[in-house]
N, C-alpha and C positions, 0 to 999 in steps of 0.2 A: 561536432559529435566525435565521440572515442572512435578512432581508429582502429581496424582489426587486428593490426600488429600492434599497435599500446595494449589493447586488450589482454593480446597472449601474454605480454608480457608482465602485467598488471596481476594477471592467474595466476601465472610462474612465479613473481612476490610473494602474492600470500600462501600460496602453495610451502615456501620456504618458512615463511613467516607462522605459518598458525600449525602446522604437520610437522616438525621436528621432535622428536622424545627423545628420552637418555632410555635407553637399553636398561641399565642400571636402577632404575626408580620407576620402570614400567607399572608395576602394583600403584604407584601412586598414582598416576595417568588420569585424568578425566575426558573421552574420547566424545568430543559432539558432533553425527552425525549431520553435514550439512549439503543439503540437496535443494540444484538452483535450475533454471533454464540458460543455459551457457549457450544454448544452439539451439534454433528452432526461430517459433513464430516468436517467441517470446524472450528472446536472446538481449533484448535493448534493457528490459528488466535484470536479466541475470548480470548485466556488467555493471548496474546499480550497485546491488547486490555482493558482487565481488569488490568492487572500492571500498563499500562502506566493512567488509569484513578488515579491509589491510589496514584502514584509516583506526580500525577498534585495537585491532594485537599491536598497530605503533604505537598507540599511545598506552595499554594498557598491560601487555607482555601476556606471557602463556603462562605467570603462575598464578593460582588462586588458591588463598586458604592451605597453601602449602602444596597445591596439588598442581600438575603438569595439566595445560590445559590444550588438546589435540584437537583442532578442526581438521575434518575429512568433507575435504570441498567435490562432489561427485555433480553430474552434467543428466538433470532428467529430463531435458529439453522441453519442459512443459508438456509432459504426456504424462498420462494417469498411470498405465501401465508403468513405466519405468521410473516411475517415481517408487510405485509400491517396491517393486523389483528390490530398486538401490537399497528403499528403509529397508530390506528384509535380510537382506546382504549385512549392511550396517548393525543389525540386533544380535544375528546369528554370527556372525565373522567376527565383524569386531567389535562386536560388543560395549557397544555406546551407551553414555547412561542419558545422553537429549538426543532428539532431534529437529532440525532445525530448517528455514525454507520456506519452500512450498509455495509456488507460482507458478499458473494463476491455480483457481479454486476447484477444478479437477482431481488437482493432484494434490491438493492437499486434502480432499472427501476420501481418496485413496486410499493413505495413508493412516488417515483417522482408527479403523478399528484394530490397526496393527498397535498405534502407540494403548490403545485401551489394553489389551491383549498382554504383551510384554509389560505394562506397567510402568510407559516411560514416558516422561514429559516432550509435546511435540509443541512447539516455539513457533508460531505459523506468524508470517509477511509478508503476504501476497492476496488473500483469499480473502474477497469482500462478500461472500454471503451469510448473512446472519444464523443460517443452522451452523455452520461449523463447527463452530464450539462445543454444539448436542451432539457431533457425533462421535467423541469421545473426553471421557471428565480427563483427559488427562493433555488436550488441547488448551495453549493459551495463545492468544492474540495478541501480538504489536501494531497490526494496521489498521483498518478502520471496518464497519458495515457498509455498505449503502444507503439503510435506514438512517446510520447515525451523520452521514455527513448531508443529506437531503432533504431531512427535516430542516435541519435549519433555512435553507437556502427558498425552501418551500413558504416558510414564517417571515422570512428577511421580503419574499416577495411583495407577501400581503400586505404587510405593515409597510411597506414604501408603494400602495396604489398600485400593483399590479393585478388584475381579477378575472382575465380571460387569458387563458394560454394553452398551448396544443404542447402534448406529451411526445417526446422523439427518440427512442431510443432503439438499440438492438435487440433484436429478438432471439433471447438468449437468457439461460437464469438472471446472471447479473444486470440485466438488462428491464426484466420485469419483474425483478424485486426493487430498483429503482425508482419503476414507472409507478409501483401498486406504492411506495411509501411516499412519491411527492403526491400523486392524487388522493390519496388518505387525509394529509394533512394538511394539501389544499384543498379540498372540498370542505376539510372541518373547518377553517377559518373563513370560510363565504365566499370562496374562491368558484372559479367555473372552467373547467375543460370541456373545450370547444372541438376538440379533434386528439385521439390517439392514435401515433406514428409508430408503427414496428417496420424496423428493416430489417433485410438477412444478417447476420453476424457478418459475411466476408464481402456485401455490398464496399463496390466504390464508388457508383452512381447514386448518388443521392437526389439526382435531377427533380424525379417523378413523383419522391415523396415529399420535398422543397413543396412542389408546387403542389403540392396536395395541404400541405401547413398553411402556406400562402392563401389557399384558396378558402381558408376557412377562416379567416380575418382578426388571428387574436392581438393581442396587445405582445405578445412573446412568446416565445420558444423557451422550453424548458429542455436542453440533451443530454444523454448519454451514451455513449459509442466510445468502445477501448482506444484508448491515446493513441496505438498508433496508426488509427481511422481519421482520426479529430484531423490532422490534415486536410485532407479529401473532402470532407463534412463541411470545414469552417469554409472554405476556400468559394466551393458549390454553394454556402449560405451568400457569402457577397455576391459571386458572383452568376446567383438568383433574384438579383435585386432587393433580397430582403433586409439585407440591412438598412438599404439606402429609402427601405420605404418604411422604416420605420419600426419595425418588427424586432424588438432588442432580443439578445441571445442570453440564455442563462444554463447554468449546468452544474455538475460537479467538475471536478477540477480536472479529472482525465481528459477534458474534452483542450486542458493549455498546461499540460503537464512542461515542466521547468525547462527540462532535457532540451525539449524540443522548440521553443516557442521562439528563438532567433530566425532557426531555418524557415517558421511559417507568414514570421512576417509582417505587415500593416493589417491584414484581416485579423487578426487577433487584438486588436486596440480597442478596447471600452467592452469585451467578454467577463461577466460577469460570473462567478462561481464560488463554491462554496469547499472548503477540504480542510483537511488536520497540520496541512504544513505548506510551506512556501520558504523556496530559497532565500527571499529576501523577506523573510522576520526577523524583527528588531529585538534582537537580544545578543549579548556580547556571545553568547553560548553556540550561539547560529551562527554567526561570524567568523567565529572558529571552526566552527566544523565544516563549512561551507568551502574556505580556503583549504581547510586540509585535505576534503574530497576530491576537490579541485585538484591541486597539486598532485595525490597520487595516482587519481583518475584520469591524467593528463588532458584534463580541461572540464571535464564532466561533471555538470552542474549538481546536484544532488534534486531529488523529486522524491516523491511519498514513499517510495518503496526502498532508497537510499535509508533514511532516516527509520524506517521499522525495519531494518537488519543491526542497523547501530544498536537501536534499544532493545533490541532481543538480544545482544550481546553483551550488553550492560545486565538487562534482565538476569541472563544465567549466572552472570560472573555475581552480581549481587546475593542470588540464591545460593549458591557454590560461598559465597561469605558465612550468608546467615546458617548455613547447616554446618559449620566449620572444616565444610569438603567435604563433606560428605554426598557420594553422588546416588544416594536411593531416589529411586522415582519418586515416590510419595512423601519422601524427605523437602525435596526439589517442589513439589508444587505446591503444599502446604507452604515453601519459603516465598514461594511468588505468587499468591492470594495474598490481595492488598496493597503490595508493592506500590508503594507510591515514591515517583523524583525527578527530577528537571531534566529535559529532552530537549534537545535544539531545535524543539518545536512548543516548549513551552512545558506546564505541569500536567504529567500522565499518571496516571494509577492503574495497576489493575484488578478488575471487580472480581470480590473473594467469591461473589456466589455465581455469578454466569465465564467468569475466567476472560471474558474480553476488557477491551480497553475502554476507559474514558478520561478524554482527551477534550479540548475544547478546536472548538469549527470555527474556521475562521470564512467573511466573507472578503473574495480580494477581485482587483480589478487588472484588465494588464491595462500595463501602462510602459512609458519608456522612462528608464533612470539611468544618467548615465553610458547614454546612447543603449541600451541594451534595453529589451522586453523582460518584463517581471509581474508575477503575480504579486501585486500590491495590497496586502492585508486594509480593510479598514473599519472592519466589524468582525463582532466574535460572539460566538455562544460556546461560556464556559461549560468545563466539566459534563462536556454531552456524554450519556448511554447510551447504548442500541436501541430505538425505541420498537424493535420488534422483540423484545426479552421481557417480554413483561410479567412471564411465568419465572424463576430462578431456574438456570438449568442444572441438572443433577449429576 
């Protein structure tokens, strides 16, 4: 894992790298406000976050369409509060025409009615709940829902004879918008939950409710609990006996996020999950950017939250083309309805009527390659939507 001193020092890069202007061409300036968790509960994300921004300005530079392009990289520590704070600073001060961020999905609900308000496109990478986007049209999405990476894994079940399994997750939105779209869609396919699991959101004992899953005899464990729980969770699942008796683990893919899956170890071997991206997908495109994160990350893998900062920054630079620079909000999001292009995670678009992404789910397995753990792709469901969008949002 990154070091606290690579970190700073990784800050202090892009810092250099994306915030420089000529005094002189200020008028032409396109200022994008970008607000991360640099510090906090949620700091492992914000140094995703800050790699993939230096890995975008080396390779891409700060002009677009002729115009200066200025990240303003500011520290909301994943609080709702000071996230709002910073956009409001960002609108009013310096007067940015995006912004950008936004982890986890607090602070990006925050921010929401300010970008409506100002009329400014907010580029969200963090916030996996499906309202977000309704709560203002001028939100768009690079990362995923819940719905949209659970459904599948929910279908991938059934269709490979799994049909009795307990629901595990944190009791918490993200947690039971999880839990309501895998039981949705496995109940519709003939499926049967045997037992539903809510823990506290900051449990680390997971003993009690192990053996509460255990006790209720399914064929599987379906989890979710933020990646930097999945530790704690996987570890208590072996060392519950349930793996060895039988009880396979299944989830979304936060439960073996990339970052971390060396330090956790043999209990992670044969975890089953479902998400939009993995280090080791096979594309020349991935390969490259996997190495370059790498490299200026000073070692640091890339994981889902890596790759939707990249393409939020392709995204704007893209839009920032199609308007000929021109930085008007409504300009900007009319350019990025529709957007579809190749992602180091494969073909994304994004939907002109709801403004989220669709991206195709892959299911992967860890495995060892290479002496190293890896989420091993080996099924996919293309071109998935939000399956909770079923109305266009407005």
């Amino acid at each position: 894992m990154i070091s606290r001193q690579q970190f700073l020092r990784l800050l202090a890069t892009v810092s250099v790298l994306t915030a420089l202007s000529d005094p002189a061409s200020a008028q032409e300036t396109v200022k994008i406000g970008f607000s991360a968790p640099l510090t906090g509960a949620f700091s492992e994300n914000g140094k995703q976050m800050v790699a993939a921004l230096k890995i975008f300005a080396g390779q891409r530079g700060s002009v677009v369409a002729g115009r200066k392009i200025e990240v303003l990289l500011r520290d909301d520590a994943g609080v709702p509060d000071q996230a709002k704070r910073i956009a409001q600073e960002f609108v009013v001060q310096s007067k940015v025409a995006l912004l950008a961020g936004y982890n986890p999905t607090p602070a990006a609900l925050a921010v929401a009615p300010l970008s409506a308000e100002a009329k400014i496109p907010q580029v969200v990478v963090g916030s996996s709940a499906s309202v977000t986007t309704q709560r203002s049209p001028y939100v768009v999405r690079t990362f995923s829902t819940q719905a949209q990476i659970t459904v599948p894994m929910a279908q991938w079940m059934l269709k490979n004879g799994i049909k009795r399994v307990v629901t595990f997750v944190s009791d918490y939105a993200p947690g039971l918008e999880t839990e309501k779209a895998f039981v949705e869609a496995f109940r519709a396919g003939g499926g049967e939950i045997v037992e539903s699991v809510r823990v506290p959101l900051q449990a680390l004992d997971f003993a009690p409710s192990l053996q509460r899953a255990r006790d209720a005899g399914p064929e599987a464990i379906f989890a979710w609990v933020p990646g930097g729980l999945a530790g704690s969770f996987v570890r208590q699942y072996a060392e519950r006996g349930l793996q060895s008796s039988g009880i396979r683990l299944f989830g979304t893919g936060d439960i073996t996020d990339d970052d971390v899956l060396n330090q956790l170890g043999e209990p992670m071997l044969g975890i089953t999950t479902a998400l939009q991206y993995s280090a080791a997908h096979d594309s020349e495109m991935n390969k490259a950017f996997v190495a370059g994160f790498e490299r200026v990350g000073g070692g640091l893998r890339p994981d889902h939250v890596g790759v939707a900062v990249y393409d939020a920054m392709h995204l704007i630079y893209a839009a920032l083309e199609k308007t000929g620079g021109n930085p008007d909000g409504a300009a900007l999001l009319a350019a990025m309805k529709g957007m579809a292009w190749e992602s180091p995670r494969g073909p994304i678009a994004i939907d002109p009527e709801t403004r989220d992404i669709i991206q195709d789910v892959y299911i992967r397995r860890v495995e060892r390659r290479d002496g190293q753990l890896y989420n091993i792709e080996f099924d996919k469901y293309p071109a998935v939507k939000d399956p909770f969008k079923a109305v266009p949002a407005k």
